[in-house]
C-alpha positions as CSV (number, residue, x, y, z in Angstrom):
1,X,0.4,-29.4,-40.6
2,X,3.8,-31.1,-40.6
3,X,6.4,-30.8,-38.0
4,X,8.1,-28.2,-39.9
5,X,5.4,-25.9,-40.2
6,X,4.7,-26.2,-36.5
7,X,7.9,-25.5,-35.3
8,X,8.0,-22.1,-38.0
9,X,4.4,-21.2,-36.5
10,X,5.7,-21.5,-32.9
11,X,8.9,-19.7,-33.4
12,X,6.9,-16.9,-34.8
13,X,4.3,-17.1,-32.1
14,X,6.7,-17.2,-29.2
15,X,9.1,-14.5,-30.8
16,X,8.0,-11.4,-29.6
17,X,7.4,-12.8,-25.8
18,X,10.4,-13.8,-25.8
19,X,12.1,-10.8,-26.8
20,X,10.5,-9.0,-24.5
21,X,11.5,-11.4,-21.7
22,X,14.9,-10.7,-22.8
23,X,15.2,-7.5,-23.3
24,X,13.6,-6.8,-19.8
25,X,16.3,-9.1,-18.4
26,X,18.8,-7.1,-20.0
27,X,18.0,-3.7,-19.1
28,X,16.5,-4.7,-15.9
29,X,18.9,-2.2,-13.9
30,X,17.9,0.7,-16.1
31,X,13.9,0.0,-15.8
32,X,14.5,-0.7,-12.1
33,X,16.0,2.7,-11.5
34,X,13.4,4.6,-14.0
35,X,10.3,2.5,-11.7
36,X,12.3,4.4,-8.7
37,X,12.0,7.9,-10.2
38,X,8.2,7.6,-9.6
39,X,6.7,10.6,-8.2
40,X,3.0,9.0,-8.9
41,X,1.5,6.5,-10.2
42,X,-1.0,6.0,-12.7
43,X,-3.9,3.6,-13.4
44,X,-6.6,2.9,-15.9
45,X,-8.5,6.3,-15.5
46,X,-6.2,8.4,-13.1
47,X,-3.1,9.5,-11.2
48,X,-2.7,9.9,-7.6
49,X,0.0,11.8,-5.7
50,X,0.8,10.5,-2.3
51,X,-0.3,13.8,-1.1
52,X,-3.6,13.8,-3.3
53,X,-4.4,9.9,-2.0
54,X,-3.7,10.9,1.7
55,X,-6.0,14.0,1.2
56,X,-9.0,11.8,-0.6
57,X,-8.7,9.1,2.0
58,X,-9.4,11.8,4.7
59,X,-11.9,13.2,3.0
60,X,-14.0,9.7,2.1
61,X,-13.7,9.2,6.0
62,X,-15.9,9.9,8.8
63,X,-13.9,8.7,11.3
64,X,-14.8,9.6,14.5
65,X,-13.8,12.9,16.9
66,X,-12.4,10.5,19.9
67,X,-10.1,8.6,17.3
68,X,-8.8,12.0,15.6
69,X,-8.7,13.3,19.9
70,X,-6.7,10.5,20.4
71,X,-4.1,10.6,17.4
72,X,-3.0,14.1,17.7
73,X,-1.0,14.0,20.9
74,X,1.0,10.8,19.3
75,X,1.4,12.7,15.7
76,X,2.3,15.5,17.2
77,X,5.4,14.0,18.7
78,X,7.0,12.7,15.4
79,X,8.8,14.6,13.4
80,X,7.8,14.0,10.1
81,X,10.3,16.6,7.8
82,X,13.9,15.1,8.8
83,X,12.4,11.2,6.8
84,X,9.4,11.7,6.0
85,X,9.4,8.1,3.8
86,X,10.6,6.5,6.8
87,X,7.8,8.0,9.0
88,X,5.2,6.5,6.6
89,X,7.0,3.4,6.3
90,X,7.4,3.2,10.5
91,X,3.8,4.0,10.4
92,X,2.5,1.3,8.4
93,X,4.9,-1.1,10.1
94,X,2.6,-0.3,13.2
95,X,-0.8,-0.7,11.0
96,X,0.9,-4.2,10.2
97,X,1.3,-5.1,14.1
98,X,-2.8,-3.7,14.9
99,X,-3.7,-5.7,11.8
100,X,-1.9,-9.0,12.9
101,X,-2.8,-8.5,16.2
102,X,-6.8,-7.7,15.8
103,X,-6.2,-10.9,13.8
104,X,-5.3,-13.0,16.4
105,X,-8.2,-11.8,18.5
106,X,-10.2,-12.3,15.9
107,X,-8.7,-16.0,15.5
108,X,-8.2,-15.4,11.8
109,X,-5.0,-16.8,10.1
110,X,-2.2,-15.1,10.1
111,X,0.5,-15.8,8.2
112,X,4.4,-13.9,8.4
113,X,4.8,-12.8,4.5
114,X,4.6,-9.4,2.8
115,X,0.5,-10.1,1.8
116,X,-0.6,-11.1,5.1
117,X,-2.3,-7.6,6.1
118,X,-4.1,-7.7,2.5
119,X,-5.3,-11.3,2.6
120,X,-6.7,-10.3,6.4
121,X,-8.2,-7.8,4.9
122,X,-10.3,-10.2,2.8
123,X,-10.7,-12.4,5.7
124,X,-12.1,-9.1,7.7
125,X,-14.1,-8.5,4.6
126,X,-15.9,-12.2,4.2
127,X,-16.1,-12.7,8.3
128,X,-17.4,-9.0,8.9
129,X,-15.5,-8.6,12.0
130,X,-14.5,-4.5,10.9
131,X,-16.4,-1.6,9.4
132,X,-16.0,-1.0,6.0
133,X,-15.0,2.5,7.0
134,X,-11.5,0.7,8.0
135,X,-11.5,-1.5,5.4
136,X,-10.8,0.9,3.2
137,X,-9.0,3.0,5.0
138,X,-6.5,0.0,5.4
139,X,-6.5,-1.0,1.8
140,X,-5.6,3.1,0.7
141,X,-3.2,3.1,3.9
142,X,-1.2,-0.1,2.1
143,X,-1.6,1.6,-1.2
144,X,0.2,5.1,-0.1
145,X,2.6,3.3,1.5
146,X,4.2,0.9,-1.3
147,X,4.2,4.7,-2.8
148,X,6.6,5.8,-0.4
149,X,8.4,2.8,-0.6
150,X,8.5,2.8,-4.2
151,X,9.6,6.3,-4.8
152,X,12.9,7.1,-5.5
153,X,12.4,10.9,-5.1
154,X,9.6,10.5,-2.2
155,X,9.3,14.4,-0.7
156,X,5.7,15.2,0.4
157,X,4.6,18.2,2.7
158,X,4.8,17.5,6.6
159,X,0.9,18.3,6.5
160,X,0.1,15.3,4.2
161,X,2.7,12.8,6.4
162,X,1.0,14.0,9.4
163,X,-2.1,13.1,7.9
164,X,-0.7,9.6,6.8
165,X,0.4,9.2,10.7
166,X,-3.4,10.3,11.9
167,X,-5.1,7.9,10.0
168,X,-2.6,5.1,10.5
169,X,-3.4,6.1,14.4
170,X,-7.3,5.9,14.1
171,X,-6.5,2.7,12.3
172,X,-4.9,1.4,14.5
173,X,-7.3,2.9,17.6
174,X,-10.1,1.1,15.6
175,X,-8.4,-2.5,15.3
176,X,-7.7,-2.4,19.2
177,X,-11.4,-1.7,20.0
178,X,-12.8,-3.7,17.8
179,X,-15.1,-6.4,19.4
């Protein structure tokens, strides 16, 4: 293969990726605001709701009747109709605190970027410091909320946000008990 041929073969090889690169660069306004429209989002078999996640991450739980006692008195005071995407988000800001916190207890690294909570939640994971029960219950909380953050048109019922608050409360209960 000469040099001539090798530059033709990579042109063509690097065309398309390139365009695409492009064009995304061009249009990246448009596809942002189309990402924002999200009312769900999708994945390789399946489609959650925020309403349907917070409903299946209930269910999948047996979390315990002191830690649901103990959340309804502090749900109960929110209001979670006037912003309810701010309520989630306020929530989870408070999951982040338990999380960093139960960290420090737990003398596991804790860092001050975006990831932090899910890389803990590996370090949780490989040290076995917290039930799997809250594992997941932390990884689905993270999950629902990047929905609400991520949704431009972000209405769900109050009964579903209350939910989101409950379990972000037993969450949090858990992490502060946690030996």
């Amino acid at each position: 293969m000469n040099t001539l041929q090798f530059i033709g073969e990579l042109v063509q090889a690097l065309a398309w990726p390139i365009t695409a690169v492009v064009m995304a660069l061009v249009f990246r306004k448009a596809i942002i605001e189309r990402l924002s429209h999200m009312t769900s989002t999708k994945f390789p078999g399946g489609e959650v709701t925020f309403e349907a996640g917070v409903q299946e991450v209930a269910r999948g739980l047996s979390l315990s009747d002191v830690a649901a006692a103990e959340t309804a008195d502090q749900v109960a005071d929110r209001d979670v109709t006037s912003d309810p995407r701010g309520t989630v988000l306020n929530a989870w800001r408070e999951v982040e605190t338990a999380v960093r916190d139960f960290a420090r207890r737990k003398r596991i690294p804790y860092g001050n970027t975006l990831l932090e909570p899910f890389s803990a939640v590996k370090a949780f994971e490989k040290k076995g410091v917290l039930e799997p029960e809250y594992i997941s219950l932390l990884k689905h909380l993270g999950e629902l909320r990047n929905q609400a953050a991520r949704q431009r048109d972000f209405v769900p019922s109050a009964d579903s946000v209350s939910l989101y608050l409950r379990l972000a409360e037993a969450l949090k209960a858990a992490l502060r008990k946690a030996e």
